[in-house]
C-alpha positions as CSV (number, residue, x, y, z in Angstrom):
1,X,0.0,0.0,0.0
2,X,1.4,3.4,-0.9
3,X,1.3,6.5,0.8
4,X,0.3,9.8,-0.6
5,X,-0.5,13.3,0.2
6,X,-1.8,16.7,-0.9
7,X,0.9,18.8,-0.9
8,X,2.4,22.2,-2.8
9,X,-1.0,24.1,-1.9
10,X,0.4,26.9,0.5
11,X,3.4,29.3,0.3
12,X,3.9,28.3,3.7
13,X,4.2,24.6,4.2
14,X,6.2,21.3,6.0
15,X,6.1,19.7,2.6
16,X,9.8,19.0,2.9
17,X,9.4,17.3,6.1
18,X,6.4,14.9,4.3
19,X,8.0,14.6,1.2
20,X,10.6,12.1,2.2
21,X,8.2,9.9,4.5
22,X,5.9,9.6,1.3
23,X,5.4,7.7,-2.2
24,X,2.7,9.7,-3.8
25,X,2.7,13.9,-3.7
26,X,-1.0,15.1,-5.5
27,X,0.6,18.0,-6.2
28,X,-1.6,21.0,-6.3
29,X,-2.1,23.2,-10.0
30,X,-2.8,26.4,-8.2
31,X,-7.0,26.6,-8.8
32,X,-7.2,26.0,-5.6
33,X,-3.9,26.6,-3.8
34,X,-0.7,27.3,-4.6
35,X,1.3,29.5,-7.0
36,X,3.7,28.6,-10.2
37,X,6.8,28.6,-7.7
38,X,5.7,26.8,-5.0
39,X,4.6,24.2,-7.5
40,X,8.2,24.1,-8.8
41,X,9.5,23.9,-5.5
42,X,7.0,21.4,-4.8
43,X,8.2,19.2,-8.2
44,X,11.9,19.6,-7.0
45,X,11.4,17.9,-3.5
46,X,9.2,15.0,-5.1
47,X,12.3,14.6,-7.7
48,X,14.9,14.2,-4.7
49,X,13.3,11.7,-3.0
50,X,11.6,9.6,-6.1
51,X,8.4,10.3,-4.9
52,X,5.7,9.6,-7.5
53,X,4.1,13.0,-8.6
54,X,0.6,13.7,-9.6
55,X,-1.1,16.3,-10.8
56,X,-4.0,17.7,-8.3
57,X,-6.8,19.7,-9.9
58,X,-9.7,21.4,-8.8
59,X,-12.8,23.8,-9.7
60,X,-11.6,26.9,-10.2
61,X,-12.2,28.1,-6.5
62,X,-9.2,29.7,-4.9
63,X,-11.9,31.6,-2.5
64,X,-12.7,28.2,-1.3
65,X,-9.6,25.9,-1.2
66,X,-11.8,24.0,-4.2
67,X,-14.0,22.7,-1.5
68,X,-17.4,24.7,-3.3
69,X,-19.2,22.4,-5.8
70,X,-19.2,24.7,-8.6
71,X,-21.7,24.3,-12.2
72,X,-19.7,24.1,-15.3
73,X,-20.3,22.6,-18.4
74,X,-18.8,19.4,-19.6
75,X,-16.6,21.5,-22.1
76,X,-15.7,24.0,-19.0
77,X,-14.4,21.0,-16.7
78,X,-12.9,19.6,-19.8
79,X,-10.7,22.8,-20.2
80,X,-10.4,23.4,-16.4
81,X,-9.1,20.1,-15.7
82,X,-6.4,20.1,-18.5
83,X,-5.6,23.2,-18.4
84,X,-4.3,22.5,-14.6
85,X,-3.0,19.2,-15.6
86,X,-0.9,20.8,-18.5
87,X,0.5,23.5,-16.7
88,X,1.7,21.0,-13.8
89,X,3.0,18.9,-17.1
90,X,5.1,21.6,-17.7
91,X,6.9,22.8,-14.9
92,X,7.7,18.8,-14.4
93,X,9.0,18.5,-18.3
94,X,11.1,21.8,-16.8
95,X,12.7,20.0,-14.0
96,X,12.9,16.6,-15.7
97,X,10.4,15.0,-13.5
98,X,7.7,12.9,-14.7
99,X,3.6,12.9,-14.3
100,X,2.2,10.0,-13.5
101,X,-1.4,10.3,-12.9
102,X,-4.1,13.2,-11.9
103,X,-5.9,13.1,-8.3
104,X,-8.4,16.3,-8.5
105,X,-9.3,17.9,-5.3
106,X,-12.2,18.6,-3.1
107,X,-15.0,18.9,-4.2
108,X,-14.4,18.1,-7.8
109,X,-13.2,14.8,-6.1
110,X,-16.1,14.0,-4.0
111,X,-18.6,15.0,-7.4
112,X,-17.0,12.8,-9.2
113,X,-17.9,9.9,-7.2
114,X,-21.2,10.9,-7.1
115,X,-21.9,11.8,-10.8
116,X,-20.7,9.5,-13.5
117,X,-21.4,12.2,-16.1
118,X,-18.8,14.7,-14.0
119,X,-16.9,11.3,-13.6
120,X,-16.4,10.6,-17.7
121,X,-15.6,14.7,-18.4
122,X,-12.7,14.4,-16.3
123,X,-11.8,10.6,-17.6
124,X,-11.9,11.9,-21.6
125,X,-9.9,15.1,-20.2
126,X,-7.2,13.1,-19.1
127,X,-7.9,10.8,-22.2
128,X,-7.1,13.9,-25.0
129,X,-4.1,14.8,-22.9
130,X,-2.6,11.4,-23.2
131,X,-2.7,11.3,-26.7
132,X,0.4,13.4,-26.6
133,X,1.7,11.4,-23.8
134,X,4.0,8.2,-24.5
135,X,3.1,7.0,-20.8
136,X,-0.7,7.6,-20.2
137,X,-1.6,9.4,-17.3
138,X,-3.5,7.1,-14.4
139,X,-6.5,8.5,-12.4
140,X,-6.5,8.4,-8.8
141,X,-10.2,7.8,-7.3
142,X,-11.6,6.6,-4.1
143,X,-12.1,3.2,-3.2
144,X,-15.9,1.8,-3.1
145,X,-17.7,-1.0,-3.0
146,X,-19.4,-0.3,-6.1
147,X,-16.0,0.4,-8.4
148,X,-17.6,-1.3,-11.5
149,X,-18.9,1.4,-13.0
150,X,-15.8,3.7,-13.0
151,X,-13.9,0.5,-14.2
152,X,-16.0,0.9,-17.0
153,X,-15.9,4.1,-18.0
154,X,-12.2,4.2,-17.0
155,X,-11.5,1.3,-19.7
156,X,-13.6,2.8,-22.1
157,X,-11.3,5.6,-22.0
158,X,-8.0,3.8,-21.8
159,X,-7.3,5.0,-18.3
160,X,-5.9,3.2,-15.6
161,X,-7.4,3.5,-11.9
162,X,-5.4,4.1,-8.5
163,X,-8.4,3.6,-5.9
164,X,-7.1,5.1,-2.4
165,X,-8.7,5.3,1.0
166,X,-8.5,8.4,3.5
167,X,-6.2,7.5,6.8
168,X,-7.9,11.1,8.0
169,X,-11.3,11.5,6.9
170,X,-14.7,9.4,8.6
171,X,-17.0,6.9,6.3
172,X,-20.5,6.8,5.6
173,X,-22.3,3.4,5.6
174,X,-22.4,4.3,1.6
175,X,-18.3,4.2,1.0
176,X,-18.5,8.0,0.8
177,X,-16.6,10.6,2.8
178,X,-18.5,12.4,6.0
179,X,-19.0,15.8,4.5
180,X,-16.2,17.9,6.6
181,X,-19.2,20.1,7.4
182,X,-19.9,17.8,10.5
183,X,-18.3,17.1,13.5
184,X,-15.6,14.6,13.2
185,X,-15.2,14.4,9.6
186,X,-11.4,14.7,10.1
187,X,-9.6,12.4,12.3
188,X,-6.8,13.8,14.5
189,X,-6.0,10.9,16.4
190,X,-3.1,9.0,15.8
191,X,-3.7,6.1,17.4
192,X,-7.2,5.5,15.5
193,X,-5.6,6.1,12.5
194,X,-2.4,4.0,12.9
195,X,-5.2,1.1,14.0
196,X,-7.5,1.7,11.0
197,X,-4.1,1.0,8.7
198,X,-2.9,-1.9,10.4
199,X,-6.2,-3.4,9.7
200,X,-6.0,-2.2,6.2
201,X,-2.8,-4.1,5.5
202,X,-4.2,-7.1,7.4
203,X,-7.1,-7.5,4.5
204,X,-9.6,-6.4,7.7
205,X,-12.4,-4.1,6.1
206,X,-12.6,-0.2,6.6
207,X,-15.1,0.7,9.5
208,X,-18.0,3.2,8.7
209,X,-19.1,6.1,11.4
210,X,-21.7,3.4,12.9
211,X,-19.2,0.4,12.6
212,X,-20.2,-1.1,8.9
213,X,-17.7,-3.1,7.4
214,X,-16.5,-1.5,3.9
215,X,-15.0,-4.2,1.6
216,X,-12.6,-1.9,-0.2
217,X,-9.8,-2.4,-3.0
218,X,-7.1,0.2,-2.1
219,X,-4.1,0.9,-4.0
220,X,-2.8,3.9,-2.0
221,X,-3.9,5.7,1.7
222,X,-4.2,9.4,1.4
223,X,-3.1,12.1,4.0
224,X,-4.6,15.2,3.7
225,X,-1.7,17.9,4.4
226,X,-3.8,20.5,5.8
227,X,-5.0,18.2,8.3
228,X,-4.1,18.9,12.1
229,X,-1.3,16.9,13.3
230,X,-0.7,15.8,9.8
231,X,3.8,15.5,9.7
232,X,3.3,13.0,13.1
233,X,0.5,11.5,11.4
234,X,2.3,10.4,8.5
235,X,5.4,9.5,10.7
236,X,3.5,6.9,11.9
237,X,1.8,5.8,9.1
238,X,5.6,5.5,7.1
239,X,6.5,3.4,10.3
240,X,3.4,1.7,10.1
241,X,3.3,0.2,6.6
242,X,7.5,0.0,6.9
243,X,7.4,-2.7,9.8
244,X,4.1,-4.7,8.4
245,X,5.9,-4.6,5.0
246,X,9.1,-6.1,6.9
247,X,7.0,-8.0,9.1
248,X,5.8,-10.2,5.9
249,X,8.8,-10.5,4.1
């Protein structure tokens, strides 16, 4: 299981304490964060420790942090979303670093999983910008129960899924993400997080607010880097996954 977070979305950050303890930086594209040279700076820290860079796009809502569902039309999230992804593209073709897949943010993120039209916009987005690409550009979702459907859309698009699950963030009995506008939506505690991925990489289901199993696929566990606590949080998430991974041989 790989670790990943959201990083390069403040001018202010401890991304260079996380980047080394990670495998996967969703690297913001500035529509909701960032600027053009924090998102360098952000490229040249993933570089030096081979961390795996993605691109990490949002609605354009810098007044929100991206966390506003906003109404565009399929050609508007078409252009949103690559123009983000390009630009990222090209500060990474600048430092010699490669993109490997796009993770967008927010609340493009949680429509997504709740729209399959919003879904398939973003899926032929990425589609048209690998048609320049020799190595296709992956899409980073969340894992659910009900994955079949993006499978399918995914394929029909020629796009490869990375399904992650959130080591901060509460479930619904649905798979879905608490809405961070109630209480406890974001976990702070160590401890329950460091248990919930132990049972992860023991095959043990993902636990809902009211206890429900969630039989889940994950690829990757997800960080948020705005989250409280988050540097000690992935310190011993690293240590975590290191020992189990050691642990099994």
């Amino acid at each position: 299981m790989k670790l990943n977070c959201d990083l390069g979305e403040f001018k202010e950050n401890n991304d260079a304490d996380i980047m080394p303890l990670i495998d996967m930086a969703n690297i913001a594209c500035g529509f909701h964060g960032s600027n053009p040279l924090t998102i360098k700076k952000t490229i040249k820290l993933a570089k030096q420790y081979n961390v795996i860079i993605g691109a990490h796009p949002s609605y354009p809502d810098i007044e929100n942090f991206g966390r506003k569902t906003m109404q565009l039309s399929s050609s508007e999230l078409i252009a949103n979303v690559q123009y983000q992804v390009g630009a990222l593209q090209a500060l990474c073709s600048v430092e010699n670093a490669e993109l490997d897949y796009v993770k967008p943010h927010g609340a493009l993120y949680n429509d997504m999983m709740k729209n399959t039209v919003l879904f398939e916009d973003i899926c032929f987005a990425i589609s048209q910008l690998n048609q320049s690409r020799n190595k296709p550009l992956s899409l980073m979702i969340q894992a659910v129960s009900d994955s079949e459907k993006f499978d399918h859309i995914a394929k029909k698009h020629h796009i490869a899924l990375y399904y992650e699950a959130f080591a901060d963030r509460a479930y619904l009995d649905n798979g879905l993400l608490v809405p961070r506008t109630e209480t406890g939506a974001v976990l702070s505690d160590n401890h329950a997080v460091v248990k919930r991925c132990q049972a992860l990489l023991n095959h043990q289901p993902l636990l809902s607010v009211s206890q429900k199993p969630l039989q889940l696929h994950i690829d990757a566990l997800c960080v948020h880097g705005d989250t409280p606590n988050a540097l000690a949080m992935i310190k011993a998430l690293r240590s975590t996954i290191d020992t189990q991974t050691v642990a099994k041989g």
